[in-house]
C-alpha positions, 0 to 999 in steps of 0.5 A: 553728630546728633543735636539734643532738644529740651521742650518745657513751655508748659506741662511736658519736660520733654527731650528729644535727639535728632540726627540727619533729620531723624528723631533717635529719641522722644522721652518726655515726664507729663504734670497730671492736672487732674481738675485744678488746671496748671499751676506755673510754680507747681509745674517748674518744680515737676519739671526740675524733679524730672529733667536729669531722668528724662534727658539720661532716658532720651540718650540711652533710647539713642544709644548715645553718650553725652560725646555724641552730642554736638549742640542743644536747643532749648523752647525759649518761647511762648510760654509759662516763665516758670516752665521755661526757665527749667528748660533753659537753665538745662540746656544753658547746662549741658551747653556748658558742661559738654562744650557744645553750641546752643539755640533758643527755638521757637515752641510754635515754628517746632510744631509747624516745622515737625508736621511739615517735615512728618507730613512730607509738605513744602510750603503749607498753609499751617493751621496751629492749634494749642493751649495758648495759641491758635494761629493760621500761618503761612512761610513768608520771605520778607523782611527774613524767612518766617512764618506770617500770620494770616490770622489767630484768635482775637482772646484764647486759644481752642486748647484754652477753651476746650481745657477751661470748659472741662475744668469748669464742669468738673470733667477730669482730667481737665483736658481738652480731649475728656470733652472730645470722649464726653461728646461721642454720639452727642447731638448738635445744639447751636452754640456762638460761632464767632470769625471775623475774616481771618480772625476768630474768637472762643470766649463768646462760645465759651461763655454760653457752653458754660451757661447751658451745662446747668440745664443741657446734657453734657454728651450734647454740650461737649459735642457742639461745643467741638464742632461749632470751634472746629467749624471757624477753624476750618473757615478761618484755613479754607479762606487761606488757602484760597487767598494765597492760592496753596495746595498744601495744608497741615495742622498741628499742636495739641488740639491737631491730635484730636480726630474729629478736626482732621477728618473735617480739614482732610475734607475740606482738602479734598474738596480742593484738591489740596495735599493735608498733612501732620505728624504723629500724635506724639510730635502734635503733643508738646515733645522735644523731638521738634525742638532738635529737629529745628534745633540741628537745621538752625545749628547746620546753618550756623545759627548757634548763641552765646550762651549768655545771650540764651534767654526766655521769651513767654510771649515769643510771637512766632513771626519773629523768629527765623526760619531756615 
C-alpha cells in the first residue's frame, strides 16, 4: 500500500506517494515571490487555494484511488507556522476521512533521507543547505537514532543569505539561483569569510556584499558573493569528514541544486578519496516526495500518531527527531 506525503514548510505545497521505497508521484504548486520575498499569511493562503488540486494531480500521476492509500505524513517542522498548518491540517483530513495512520516528519531528516537514499549512500556526512537552515550532520545512535549536529551557521541560512542579497538589489525573482545566473563569468573580489571551527556565519558577508553593490559591478559581486559562502561550507564539510573519519559525503536542500557548490564538494571528495552523493533537483527543491519516503520507513516501523497528537513545530530542531 502506498503512503502519501504533504510538504508545506515554506513557498511549495508539494504531495508526493511513495511505495516499496519508490516515489509514484511528486506534484507540487510554487508561490511566485517575485522581489517582495514571503509573506507567511499570503503563502498559507496559496497553499490553501491549491492543495485539493495538488493532491488529486499526485494520485492520478500514480494511478492510485484514495483506497490504495495506507498512511499520510505531513512536514511538522521547521518552518512558516502559517505554511504548515495548511499541510497539517490536510493531512490530519485525509487521515480522518480515508481511516488510515498519520505521521508528522521532519522537513530537514526528509532532504538527508531523500539524497541518501537517490545517492546510494549508508551513512554520510550531510551538508544541509537551505532557506532557513544550513547545517553539517552526521546519523548518531545515542541517546536514539538521530542526526547530530556537528556544526550550522551561527544567524541565517546560505539560502537566506543568498535570497536576501537578490531581494535587496532588486534581481527578480528574488532567488537564490537569479544571483548564481547573474554571477557566470564574473571575477573574484574579496569579500568576509567567516568559520569558526565547525560553525560559520553570512550576515558579515551579507552585509559587505550589499555595501559594494553601489559601487561594484553586480557580475562580479554575485559571483564572489557564492564562491566566498561555497568556500566555508566546503571547509566547514571537509574538517567532518576528517574528524569523524567518513567516506560518504552528501548534500542537500534548495541551495544543494546549484552547481557550482557540487562541483566544489564532488572535488573536494575526490581529493579524499570519499563517495559524494544527492538526489535529483526535484527531491533538493522542497517536494513532498521525501516526506512519504520517510513517511512509509516510520509507518513500516510502527511510528504512526493519534491524530490529535499531530501538531506543528516551526523551529522543530532536527536532532530531536528520530531516525529509522
Amino acid at each position: 500500500m502506498a503512503v502519501i506525503g504533504i510538504e508545506s514548510s515554506a513557498h511549495t505545497f508539494g504531495v508526493g506517494i511513495a511505495e516499496g521505497g519508490r516515489v509514484l508521484a511528486n506534484e507540487k504548486e510554487m508561490y511566485r515571490i517575485g522581489t517582495k520575498g514571503m509573506i507567511p499569511d499570503e503563502v498559507a493562503d496559496f497553499h490553501i487555494g491549491n492543495a485539493g488540486g495538488v493532491i488529486r494531480r499526485a494520485l492520478e500521476k500514480a494511478g492510485l484511488g484514495s483506497g490504495d492509500i495506507s498512511g499520510i505524513g505531513y512536514t511538522r517542522g521547521p518552518g512558516m507556522g502559517p505554511c504548515l498548518q495548511v499541510g497539517q491540517l490536510a493531512a490530519r483530513f485525509l487521515a480522518v476521512r480515508l481511516g488510515i495512520r498519520i505521521v508528522p516528519v521532519n522537513h530537514a531528516v526528509g532532504h538527508i533521507e531523500a539524497a541518501r537514499s537517490f545517492g546510494g549512500l549508508d551513512d554520510p556526512v550531510a551538508l544541509y543547505v537551505s532557506g532557513g537552515n544550513s547545517q553539517v550532520l552526521k546519523l548518531a545512535e545515542r541517546p536514539f537514532r538521530h542526526y547530530r549536529v556537528l556544526g550550522e551557521t551561527f544567524d541565517i541560512g546560505v539560502g537566506n543569505m543568498l535570497d536576501t542579497f537578490a531581494r535587496k538589489t532588486g534581481l527578480n525573482p528574488a532567488w537564490g539561483s537569479t544571483v548564481d545566473m547573474a554571477g557566470r563569468g564574473g571575477r573574484y573580489i574579496e569579500l568576509p569569510y567567516s568559520v569558526k571551527g565547525m560553525d560559520f556565519s553570512f550576515t558579515g558577508l551579507l552585509t559587505k556584499a550589499l555595501a559594494l553593490s553601489r559601487e561594484r559591478g553586480m557580475r562580479d559581486l554575485c559571483f564572489s558573493l557564492e564562491e566566498t559562502a561555497f568556500a566555508m561550507l566546503c571547509e566547514t564539510a571537509e574538517r567532518a569528514l576528517l574528524l569523524t573519519n567518513s567516506n560518504e559525503l552528501c548534500v542537500c536542500g534548495g541551495v544543494a541544486q546549484n552547481a557550482r557548490l557540487r562541483g566544489m564538494l564532488r572535488s573536494m571528495a575526490e581529493e579524499h578519496g570519499v563517495r559524494f552523493g544527492f538526489a535529483p533537483d526535484e527531491f533538493n527543491a522542497d517536494n513532498g516526495g521525501m516526506i512519504a519516503l520517510v513517511a512509509e520507513r516510520m509507518l513500516d516501523a510502527g511510528r504512526s500518531v493519534p491524530v490529535g497528537r499531530c501538531d506543528i513545530e516551526q523551529r522543530y530542531r532536527i536532532e530531536k527527531a528520530h531516525v529509522v
